[in-house]
ROMIDO-346843 format. One record per residue (C-alpha): x, y, z. Coordinates in steps of 0.02 Angstrom, whole numbers, plus 50000, padded with zeros to 5 digits. Example, Ala and Ser with C-alpha at 12.3 -4.5 7.8 and 13.67 -1.06 7.14 Angstrom:
2
@px: 50615	py: 49775	pz: 50390
@px: 50684	py: 49947	pz: 50357
***
This chain:
498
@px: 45928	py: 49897	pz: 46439
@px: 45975	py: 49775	pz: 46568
@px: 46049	py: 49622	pz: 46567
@px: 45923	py: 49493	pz: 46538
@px: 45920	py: 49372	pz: 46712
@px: 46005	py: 49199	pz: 46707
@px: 45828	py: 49101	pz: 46722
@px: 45745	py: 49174	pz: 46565
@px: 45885	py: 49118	pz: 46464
@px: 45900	py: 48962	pz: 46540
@px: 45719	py: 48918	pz: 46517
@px: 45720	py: 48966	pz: 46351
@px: 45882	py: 48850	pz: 46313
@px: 45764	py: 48720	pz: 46396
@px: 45632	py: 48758	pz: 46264
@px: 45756	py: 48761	pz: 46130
@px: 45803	py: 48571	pz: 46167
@px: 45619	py: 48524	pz: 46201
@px: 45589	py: 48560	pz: 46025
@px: 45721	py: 48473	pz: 45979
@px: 45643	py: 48336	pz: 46073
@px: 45497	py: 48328	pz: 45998
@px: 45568	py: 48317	pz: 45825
@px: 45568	py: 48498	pz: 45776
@px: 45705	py: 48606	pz: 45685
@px: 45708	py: 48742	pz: 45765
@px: 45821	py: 48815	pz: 45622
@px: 45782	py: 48766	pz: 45469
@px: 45864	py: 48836	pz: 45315
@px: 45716	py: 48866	pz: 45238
@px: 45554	py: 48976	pz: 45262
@px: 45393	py: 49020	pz: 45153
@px: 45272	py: 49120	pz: 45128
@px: 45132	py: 49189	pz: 45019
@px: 45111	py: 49348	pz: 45060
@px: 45180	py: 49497	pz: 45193
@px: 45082	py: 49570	pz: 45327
@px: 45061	py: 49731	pz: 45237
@px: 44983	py: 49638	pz: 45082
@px: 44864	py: 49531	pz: 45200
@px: 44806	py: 49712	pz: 45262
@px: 44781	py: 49797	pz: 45088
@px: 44667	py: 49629	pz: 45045
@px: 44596	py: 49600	pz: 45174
@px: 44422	py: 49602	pz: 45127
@px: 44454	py: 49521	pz: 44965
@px: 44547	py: 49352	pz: 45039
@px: 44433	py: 49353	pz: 45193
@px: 44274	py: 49329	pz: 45072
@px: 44369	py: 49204	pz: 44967
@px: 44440	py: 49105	pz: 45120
@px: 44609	py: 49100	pz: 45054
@px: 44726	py: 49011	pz: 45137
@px: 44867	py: 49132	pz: 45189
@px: 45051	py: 49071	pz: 45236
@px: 45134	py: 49203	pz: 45346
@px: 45319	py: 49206	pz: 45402
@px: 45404	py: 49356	pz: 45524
@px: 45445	py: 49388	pz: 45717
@px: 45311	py: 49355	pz: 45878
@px: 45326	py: 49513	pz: 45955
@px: 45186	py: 49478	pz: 46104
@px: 45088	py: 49325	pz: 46142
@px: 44941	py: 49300	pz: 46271
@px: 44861	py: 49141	pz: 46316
@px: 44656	py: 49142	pz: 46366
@px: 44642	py: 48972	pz: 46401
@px: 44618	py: 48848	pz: 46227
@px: 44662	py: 49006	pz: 46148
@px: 44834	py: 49116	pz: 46110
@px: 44822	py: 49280	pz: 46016
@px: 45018	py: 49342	pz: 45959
@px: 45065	py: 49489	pz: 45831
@px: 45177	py: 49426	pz: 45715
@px: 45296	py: 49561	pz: 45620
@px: 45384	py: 49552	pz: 45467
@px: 45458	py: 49706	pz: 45367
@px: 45323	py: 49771	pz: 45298
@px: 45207	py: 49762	pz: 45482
@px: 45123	py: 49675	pz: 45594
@px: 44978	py: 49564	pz: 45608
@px: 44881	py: 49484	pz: 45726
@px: 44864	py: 49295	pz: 45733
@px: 44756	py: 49154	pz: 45830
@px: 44793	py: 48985	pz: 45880
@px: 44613	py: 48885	pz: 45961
@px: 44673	py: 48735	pz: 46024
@px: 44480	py: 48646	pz: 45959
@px: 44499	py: 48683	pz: 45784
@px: 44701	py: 48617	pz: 45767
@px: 44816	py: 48481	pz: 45768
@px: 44814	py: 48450	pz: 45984
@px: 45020	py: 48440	pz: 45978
@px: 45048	py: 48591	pz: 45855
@px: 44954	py: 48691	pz: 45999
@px: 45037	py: 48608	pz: 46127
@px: 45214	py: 48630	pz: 46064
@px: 45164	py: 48802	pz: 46012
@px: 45079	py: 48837	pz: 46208
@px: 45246	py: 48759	pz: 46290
@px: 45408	py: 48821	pz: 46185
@px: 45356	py: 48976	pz: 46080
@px: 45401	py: 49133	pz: 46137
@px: 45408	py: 49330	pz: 46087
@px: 45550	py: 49366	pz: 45995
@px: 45541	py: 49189	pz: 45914
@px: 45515	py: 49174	pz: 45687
@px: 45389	py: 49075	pz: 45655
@px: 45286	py: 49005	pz: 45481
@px: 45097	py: 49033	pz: 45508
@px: 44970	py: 48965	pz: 45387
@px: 44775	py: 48985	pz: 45392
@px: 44610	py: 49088	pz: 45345
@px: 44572	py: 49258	pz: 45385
@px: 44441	py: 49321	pz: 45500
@px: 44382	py: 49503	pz: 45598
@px: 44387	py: 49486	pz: 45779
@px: 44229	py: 49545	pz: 45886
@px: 44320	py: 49702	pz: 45913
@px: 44377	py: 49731	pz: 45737
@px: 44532	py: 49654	pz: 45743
@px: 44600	py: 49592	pz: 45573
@px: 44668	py: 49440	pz: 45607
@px: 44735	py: 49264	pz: 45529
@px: 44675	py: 49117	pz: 45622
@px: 44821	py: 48955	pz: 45623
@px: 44792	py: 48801	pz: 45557
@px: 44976	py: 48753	pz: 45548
@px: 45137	py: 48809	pz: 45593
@px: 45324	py: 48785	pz: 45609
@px: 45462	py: 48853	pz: 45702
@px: 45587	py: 48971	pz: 45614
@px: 45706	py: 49051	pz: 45746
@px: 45688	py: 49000	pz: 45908
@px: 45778	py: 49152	pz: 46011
@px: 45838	py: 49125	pz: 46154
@px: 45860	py: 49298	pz: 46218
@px: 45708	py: 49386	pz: 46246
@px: 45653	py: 49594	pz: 46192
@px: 45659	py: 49736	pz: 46279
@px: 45506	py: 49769	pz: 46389
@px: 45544	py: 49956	pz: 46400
@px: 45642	py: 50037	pz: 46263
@px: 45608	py: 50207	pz: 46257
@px: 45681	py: 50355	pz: 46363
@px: 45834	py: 50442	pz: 46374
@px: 45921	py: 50321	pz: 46491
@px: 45924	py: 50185	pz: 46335
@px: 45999	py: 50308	pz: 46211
@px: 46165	py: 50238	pz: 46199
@px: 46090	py: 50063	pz: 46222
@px: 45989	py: 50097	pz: 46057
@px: 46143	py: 50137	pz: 45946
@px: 46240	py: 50009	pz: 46030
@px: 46112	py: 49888	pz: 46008
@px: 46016	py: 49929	pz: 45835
@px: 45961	py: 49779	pz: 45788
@px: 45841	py: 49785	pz: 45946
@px: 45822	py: 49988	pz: 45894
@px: 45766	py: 49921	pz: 45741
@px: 45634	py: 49792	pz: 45790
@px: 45557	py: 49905	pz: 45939
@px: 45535	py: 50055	pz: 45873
@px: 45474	py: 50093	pz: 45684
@px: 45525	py: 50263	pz: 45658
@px: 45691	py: 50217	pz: 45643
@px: 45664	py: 50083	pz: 45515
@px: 45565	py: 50201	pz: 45414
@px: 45701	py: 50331	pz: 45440
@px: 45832	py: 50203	pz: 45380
@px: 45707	py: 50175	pz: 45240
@px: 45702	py: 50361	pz: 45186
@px: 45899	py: 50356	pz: 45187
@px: 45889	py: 50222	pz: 45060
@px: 45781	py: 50316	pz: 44944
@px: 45870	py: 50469	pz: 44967
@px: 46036	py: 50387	pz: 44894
@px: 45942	py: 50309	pz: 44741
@px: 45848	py: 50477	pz: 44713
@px: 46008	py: 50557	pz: 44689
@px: 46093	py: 50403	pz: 44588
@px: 45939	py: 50417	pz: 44465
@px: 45981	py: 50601	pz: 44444
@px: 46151	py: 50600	pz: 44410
@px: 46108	py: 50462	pz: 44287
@px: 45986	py: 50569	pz: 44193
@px: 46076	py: 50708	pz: 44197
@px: 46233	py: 50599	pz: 44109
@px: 46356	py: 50571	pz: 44238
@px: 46435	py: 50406	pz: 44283
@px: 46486	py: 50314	pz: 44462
@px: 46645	py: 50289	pz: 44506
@px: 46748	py: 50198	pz: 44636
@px: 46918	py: 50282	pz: 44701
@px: 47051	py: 50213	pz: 44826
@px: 46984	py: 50206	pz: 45025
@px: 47162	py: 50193	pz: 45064
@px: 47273	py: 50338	pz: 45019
@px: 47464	py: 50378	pz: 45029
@px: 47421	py: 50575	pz: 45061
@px: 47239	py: 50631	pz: 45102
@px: 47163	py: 50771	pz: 45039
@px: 47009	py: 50858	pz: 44991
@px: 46958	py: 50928	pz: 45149
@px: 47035	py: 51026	pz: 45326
@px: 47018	py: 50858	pz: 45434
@px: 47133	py: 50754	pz: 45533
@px: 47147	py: 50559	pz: 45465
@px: 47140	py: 50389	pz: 45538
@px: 47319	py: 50304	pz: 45453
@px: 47381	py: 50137	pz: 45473
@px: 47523	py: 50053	pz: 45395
@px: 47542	py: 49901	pz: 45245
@px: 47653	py: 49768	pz: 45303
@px: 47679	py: 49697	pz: 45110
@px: 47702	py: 49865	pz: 45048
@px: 47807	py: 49928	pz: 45213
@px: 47714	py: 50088	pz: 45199
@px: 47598	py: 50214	pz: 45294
@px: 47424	py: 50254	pz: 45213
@px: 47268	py: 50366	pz: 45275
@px: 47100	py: 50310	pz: 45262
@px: 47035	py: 50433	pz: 45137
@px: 46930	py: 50595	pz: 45199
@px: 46869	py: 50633	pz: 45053
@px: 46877	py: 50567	pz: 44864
@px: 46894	py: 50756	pz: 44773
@px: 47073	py: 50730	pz: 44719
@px: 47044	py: 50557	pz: 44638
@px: 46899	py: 50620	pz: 44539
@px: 46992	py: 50773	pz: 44497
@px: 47120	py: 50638	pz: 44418
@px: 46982	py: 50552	pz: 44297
@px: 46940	py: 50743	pz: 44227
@px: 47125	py: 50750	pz: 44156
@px: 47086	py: 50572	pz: 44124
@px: 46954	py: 50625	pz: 43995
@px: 46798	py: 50577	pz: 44095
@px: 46680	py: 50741	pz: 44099
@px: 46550	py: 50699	pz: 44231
@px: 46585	py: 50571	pz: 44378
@px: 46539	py: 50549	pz: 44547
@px: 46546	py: 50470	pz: 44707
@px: 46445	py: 50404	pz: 44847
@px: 46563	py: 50312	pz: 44959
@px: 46611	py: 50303	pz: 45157
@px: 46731	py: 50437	pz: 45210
@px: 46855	py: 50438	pz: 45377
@px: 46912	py: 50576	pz: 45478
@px: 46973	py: 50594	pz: 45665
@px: 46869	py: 50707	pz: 45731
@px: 46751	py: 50746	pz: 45866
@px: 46583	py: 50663	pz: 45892
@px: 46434	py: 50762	pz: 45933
@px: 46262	py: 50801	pz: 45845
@px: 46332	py: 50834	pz: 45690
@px: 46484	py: 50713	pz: 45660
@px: 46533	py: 50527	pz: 45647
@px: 46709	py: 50492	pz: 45620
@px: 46653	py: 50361	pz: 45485
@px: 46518	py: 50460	pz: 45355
@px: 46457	py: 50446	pz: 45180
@px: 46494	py: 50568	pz: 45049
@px: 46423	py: 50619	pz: 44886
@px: 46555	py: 50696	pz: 44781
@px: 46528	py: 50752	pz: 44588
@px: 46639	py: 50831	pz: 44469
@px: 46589	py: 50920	pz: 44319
@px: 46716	py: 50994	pz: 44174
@px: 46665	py: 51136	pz: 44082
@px: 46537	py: 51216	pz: 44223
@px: 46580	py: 51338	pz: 44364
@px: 46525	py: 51357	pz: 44539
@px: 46347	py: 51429	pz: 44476
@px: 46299	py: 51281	pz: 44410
@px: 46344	py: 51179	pz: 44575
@px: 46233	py: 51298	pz: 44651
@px: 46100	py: 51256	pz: 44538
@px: 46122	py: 51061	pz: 44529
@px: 46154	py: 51049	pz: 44729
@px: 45969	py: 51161	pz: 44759
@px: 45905	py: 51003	pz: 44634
@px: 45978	py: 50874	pz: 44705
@px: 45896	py: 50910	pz: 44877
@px: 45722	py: 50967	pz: 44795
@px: 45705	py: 50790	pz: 44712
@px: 45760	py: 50697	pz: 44861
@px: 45608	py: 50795	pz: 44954
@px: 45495	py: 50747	pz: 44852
@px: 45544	py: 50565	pz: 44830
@px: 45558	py: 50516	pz: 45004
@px: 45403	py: 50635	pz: 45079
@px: 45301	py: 50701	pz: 44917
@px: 45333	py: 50878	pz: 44970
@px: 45494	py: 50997	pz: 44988
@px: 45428	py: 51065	pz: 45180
@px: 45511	py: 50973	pz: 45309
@px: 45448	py: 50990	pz: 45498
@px: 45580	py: 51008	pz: 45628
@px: 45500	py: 51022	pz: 45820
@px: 45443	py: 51215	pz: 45790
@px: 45529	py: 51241	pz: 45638
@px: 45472	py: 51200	pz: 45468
@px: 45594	py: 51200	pz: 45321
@px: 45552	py: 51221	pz: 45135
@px: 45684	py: 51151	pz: 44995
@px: 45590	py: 51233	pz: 44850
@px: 45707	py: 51294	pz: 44728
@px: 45771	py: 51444	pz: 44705
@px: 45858	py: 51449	pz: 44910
@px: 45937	py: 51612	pz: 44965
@px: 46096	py: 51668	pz: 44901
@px: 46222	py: 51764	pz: 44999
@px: 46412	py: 51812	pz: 44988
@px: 46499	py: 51740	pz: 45148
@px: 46549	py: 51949	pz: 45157
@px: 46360	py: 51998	pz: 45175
@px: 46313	py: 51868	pz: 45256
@px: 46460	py: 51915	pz: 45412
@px: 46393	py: 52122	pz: 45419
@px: 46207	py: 52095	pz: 45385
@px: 46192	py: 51939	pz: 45506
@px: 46353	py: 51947	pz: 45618
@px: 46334	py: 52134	pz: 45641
@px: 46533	py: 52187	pz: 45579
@px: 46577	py: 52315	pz: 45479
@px: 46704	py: 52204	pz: 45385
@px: 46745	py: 52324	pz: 45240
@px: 46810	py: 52446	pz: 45372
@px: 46944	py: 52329	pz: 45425
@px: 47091	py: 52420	pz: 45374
@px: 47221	py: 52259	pz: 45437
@px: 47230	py: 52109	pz: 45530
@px: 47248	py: 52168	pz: 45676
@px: 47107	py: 52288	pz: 45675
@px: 47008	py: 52134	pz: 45638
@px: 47035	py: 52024	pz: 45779
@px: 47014	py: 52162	pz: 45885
@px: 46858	py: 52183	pz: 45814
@px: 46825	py: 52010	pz: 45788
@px: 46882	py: 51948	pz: 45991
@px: 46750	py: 52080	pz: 46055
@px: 46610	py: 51950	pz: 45980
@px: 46673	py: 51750	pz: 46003
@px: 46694	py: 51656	pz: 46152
@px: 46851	py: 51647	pz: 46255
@px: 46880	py: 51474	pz: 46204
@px: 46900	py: 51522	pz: 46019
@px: 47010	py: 51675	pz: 46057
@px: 47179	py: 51536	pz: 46063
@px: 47136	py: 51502	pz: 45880
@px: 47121	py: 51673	pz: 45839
@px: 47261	py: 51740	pz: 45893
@px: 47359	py: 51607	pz: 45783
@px: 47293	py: 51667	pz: 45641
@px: 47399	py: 51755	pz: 45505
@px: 47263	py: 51851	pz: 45360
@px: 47131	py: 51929	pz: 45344
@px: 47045	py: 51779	pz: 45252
@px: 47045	py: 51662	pz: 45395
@px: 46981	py: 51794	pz: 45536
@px: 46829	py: 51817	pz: 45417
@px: 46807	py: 51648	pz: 45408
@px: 46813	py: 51604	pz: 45581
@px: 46675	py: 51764	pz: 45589
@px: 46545	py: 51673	pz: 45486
@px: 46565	py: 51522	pz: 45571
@px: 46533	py: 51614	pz: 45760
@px: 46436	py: 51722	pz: 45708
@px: 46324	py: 51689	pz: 45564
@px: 46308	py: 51499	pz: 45531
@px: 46186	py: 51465	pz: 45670
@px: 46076	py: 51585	pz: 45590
@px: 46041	py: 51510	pz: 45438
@px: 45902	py: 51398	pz: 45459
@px: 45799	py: 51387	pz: 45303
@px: 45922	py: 51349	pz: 45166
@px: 46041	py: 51458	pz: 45096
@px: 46188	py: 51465	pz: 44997
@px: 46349	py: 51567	pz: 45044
@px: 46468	py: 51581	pz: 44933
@px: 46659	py: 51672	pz: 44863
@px: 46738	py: 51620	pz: 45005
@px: 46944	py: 51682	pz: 45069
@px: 47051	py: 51613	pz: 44962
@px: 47132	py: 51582	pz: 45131
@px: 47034	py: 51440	pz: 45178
@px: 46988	py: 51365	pz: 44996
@px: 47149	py: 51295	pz: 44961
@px: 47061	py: 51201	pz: 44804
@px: 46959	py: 51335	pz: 44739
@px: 46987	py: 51444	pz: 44595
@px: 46991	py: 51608	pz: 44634
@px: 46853	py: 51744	pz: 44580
@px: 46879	py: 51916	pz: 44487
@px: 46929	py: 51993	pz: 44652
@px: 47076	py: 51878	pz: 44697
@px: 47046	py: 51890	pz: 44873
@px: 46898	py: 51779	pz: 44856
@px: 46868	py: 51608	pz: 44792
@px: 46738	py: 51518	pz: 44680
@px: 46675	py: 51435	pz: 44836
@px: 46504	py: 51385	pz: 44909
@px: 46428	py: 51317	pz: 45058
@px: 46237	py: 51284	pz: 45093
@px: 46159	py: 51275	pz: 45249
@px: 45998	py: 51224	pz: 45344
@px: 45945	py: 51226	pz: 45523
@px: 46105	py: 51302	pz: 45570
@px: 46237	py: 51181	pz: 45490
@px: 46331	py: 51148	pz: 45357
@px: 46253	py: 51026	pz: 45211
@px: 46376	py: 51041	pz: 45068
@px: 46566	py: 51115	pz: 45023
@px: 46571	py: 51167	pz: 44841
@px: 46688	py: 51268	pz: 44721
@px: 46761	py: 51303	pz: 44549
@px: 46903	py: 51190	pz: 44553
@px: 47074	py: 51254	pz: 44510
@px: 47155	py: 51189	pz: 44375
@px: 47300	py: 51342	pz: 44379
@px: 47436	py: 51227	pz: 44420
@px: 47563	py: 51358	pz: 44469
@px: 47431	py: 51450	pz: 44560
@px: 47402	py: 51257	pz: 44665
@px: 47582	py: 51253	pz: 44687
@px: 47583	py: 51402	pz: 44771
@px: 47436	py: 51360	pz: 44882
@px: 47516	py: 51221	pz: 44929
@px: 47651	py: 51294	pz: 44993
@px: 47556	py: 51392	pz: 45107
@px: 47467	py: 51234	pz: 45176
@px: 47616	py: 51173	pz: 45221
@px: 47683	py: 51350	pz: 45319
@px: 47499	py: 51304	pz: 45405
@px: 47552	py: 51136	pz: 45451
@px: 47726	py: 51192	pz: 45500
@px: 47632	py: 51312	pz: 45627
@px: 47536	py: 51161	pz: 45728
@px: 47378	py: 51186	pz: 45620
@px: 47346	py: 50989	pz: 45619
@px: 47200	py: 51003	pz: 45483
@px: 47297	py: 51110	pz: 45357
@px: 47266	py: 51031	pz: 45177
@px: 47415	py: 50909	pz: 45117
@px: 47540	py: 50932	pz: 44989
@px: 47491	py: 50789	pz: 44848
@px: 47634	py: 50823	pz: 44732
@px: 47554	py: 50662	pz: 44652
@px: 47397	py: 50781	pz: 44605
@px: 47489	py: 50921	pz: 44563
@px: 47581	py: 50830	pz: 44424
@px: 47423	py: 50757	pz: 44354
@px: 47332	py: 50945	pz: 44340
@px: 47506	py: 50979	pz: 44226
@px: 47460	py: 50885	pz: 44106
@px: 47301	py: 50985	pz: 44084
@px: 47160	py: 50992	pz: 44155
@px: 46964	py: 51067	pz: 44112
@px: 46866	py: 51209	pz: 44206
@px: 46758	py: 51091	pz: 44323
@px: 46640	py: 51114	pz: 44472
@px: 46661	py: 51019	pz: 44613
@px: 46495	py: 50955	pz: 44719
@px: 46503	py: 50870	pz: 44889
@px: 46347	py: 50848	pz: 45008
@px: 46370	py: 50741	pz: 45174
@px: 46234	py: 50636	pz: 45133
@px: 46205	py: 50592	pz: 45322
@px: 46155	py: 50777	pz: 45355
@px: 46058	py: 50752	pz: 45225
@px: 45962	py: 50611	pz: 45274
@px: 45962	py: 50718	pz: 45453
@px: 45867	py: 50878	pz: 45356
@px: 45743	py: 50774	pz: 45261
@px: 45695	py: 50677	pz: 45400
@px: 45671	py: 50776	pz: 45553
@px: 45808	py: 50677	pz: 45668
@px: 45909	py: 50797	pz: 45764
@px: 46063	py: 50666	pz: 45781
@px: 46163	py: 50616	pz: 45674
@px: 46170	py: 50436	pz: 45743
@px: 45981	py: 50436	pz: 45732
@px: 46021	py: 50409	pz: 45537
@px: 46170	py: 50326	pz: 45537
@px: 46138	py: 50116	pz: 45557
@px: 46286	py: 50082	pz: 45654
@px: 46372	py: 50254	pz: 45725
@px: 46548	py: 50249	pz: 45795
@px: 46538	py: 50219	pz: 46007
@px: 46665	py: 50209	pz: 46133
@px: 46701	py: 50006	pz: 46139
@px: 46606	py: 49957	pz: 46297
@px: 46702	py: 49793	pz: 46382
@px: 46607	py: 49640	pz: 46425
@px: 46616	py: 49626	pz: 46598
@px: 46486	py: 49784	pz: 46580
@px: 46350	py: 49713	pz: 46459
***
């Protein structure tokens, strides 16, 4: 969107202290109203017979003057309304002052009866008015196209008042969260709040933002994630807590990530991985159907169904069914990155070659190979114990207690068994750290902290984490993950450039 030119603003600055002139506030503290534009709609008919005096309040989004006359749609949250001003039928200096200074973009406090235009048009006709807001920047004439993009995250407040869709997708994302808060609630779990600042970060294979604590003289991370906190309040004695809070890692951006993101996180003592599975399928089945009435989401060609039960596959059969290897023939590591570096792309093969088990070079096969595939949901789970640092292990120790779903090609949710095998941790930890030690920045931290706590004993739990932006991303259609985030994380643009 360009700049708007010097002269509109100026003329509107000129309107601003015209009103002021005339003895108007053109911001009070104070507006009214007696009903939204979506309730005027519903009753029409009913207040129109009864000539009931309606009191409107919202945004002018057009105007046009006809001569005595000046049609404007007003908008509030709820929609949009058209309204008339004759300049016979009131006050001669309302219309005037109304005619000279009002402008699109400008809140303003309509009262008057209802009527049906010639052509249909359901409309509320002004006997009296008041400014609200008087803007003095005007909208966007254009605002869709590609070339306004970054203008529409930058800007969202005008995103947000141009184009509906993303209101009612920011309205979905709000039900979504309270669908899940009144499931966990029935199904006896309690919300928590855990520390955004964090002397070691863990919980996840991510880079942090840190910063330091002048009072304290001491270096902290923003958190990215809150696993290990909750994991505290099961030793603690609490059985089933969770989480929906903002998490922070320093990452790349594209279609799938934010460096700032909201997490669900849930812990549950006494349950395996299973029932994750089963709570996680229910979680996204009720959001369906409370934000669209349905569990089949359309995506451009592609239409996704969330009805439980989703497909189940080991992350083993998933890599020789869909990736095509023969991974039980893989007699030793090197024998599987041969295999493994006949199928990736070049620009993977660096990473590869650093790699020291078999565990992580299966790994790095699903994710080349097979997680692009999975577009209607499914579940993969018993992961390498190699890459679940966190996870307890299954009855073939290789393997972990581990699950990740997936839709439309990405990841929705990391889950697992926790492990509660404090000598087992230890050791994990240790290995972390040889990981860290060999330039892997994203290695999982050593929280001795954590480790002491699980000592004291701890219960079989399940752990359950959904990003709840890909969430809102699935349920919704949006193929962006800025398209459902209010205020996504841009490159700071300077203001010589505005």
């Amino acid at each position: 969107m360009n700049t708007p030119v010097p002269e509109e603003s100026e003329i509107r600055q000129q309107k601003l202290e015209a009103l002021k002139k005339a003895g108007v506030d053109p911001y009070p503290s104070l507006g009214t109203r007696t009903a939204t534009c979506a309730q005027v709609l519903d009753s029409f008919d009913k207040w129109q017979k009864a000539k009931k005096k309606i009191t409107l309040i919202g945004r002018l989004m057009t105007t046009r003057v006809h001569g005595g006359l000046i049609f404007a749609d007003l908008k509030d949250e709820t929609g949009r309304l058209q309204i008339l001003l004759k300049q016979d039928e009131m006050d001669e200096k309302l219309f005037q002052i109304f005619n000279d200074c009002i402008d699109p973009a400008d809140f303003v406090e309509v009262a008057g009866i209802l009527f049906t235009t010639k052509r249909g048009e359901k409309t509320l006709q002004v006997k009296n008015w008041k400014i609200v807001s008087k803007a003095l920047l005007p909208l966007p004439e254009k605002w869709h196209g590609l070339s306004d993009i970054e203008q529409r995250f930058r800007k969202r407040y005008l995103d947000l008042i141009m184009n509906d869709d993303v209101r009612e997708r920011m309205e979905a994302r709000s039900k979504i969260i309270s669908s899940i808060r009144n499931l966990m609630e029935a199904r006896g779990f309690i919300e928590v709040e855990t520390p955004t600042l964090q002397p070691v970060y863990g919980g996840g294979f991510a880079r942090p933002f840190s910063t330091h604590h002048n009072a304290l003289d001491a270096d902290f991370f923003l958190r990215i994630s809150d696993e290990m906190y909750l994991k505290r309040l099961l030793v603690g004695g609490f059985e089933k807590v969770y989480e929906i809070t903002k998490v922070f890692r320093n990452e790349g951006v594209d279609r799938d990530h934010n460096p700032e993101f909201t997490m669900f996180e849930a812990q549950i003592a006494y349950e395996d991985y299973k029932y994750g599975m089963d709570l996680f399928e229910e979680i996204f089945e009720n959001a369906a159907n409370t934000v669209t009435g349905g569990t089949k989401i359309k995506h451009e060609d592609v239409t996704v169904d969330l009805k439980r039960p989703w497909k189940r596959m080991s992350l083993v059969e998933s890599v020789q069914k869909l990736g095509g290897l023969k991974v039980d023939l893989w007699k030793d590591i090197e024998q599987a990155k041969k295999e493994l570096g006949k199928h990736i792309d070049k620009s993977k093969k660096q990473e590869l070659d650093r790699m020291n088990t078999l565990g992580e070079v299966l790994a790095l096969a699903f994710e080349e190979l097979v997680e692009e595939q999975l577009i209607q949901p499914t579940i993969i789970f018993d992961y390498p114990v190699e890459v679940s640092p966190l996870a307890k292990r299954s009855k073939d120790p290789q393997f972990a207690e581990r699950f990740e779903a997936f839709a439309l090609g990405s990841e929705i949710g990391n889950n697992y068994s926790e492990l509660n095998d404090p000598v087992d941790l230890e050791q994990r930890f240790v290995e972390e750290k040889k990981k860290t030690e060999a330039g892997f920045e994203e290695a999982h931290q050593v929280d001795y902290a954590y480790l002491e706590a699980i000592k004291h004993g701890m219960p079989p739990s399940c752990g359950l984490g959904i990003g709840i932006d890909r969430m809102v991303m699935l349920l919704t259609g949006a193929k962006n993950i800025k398209e459902v985030i209010l205020f996504p994380t841009l490159r700071p643009e300077s203001r010589e450039t505005e």
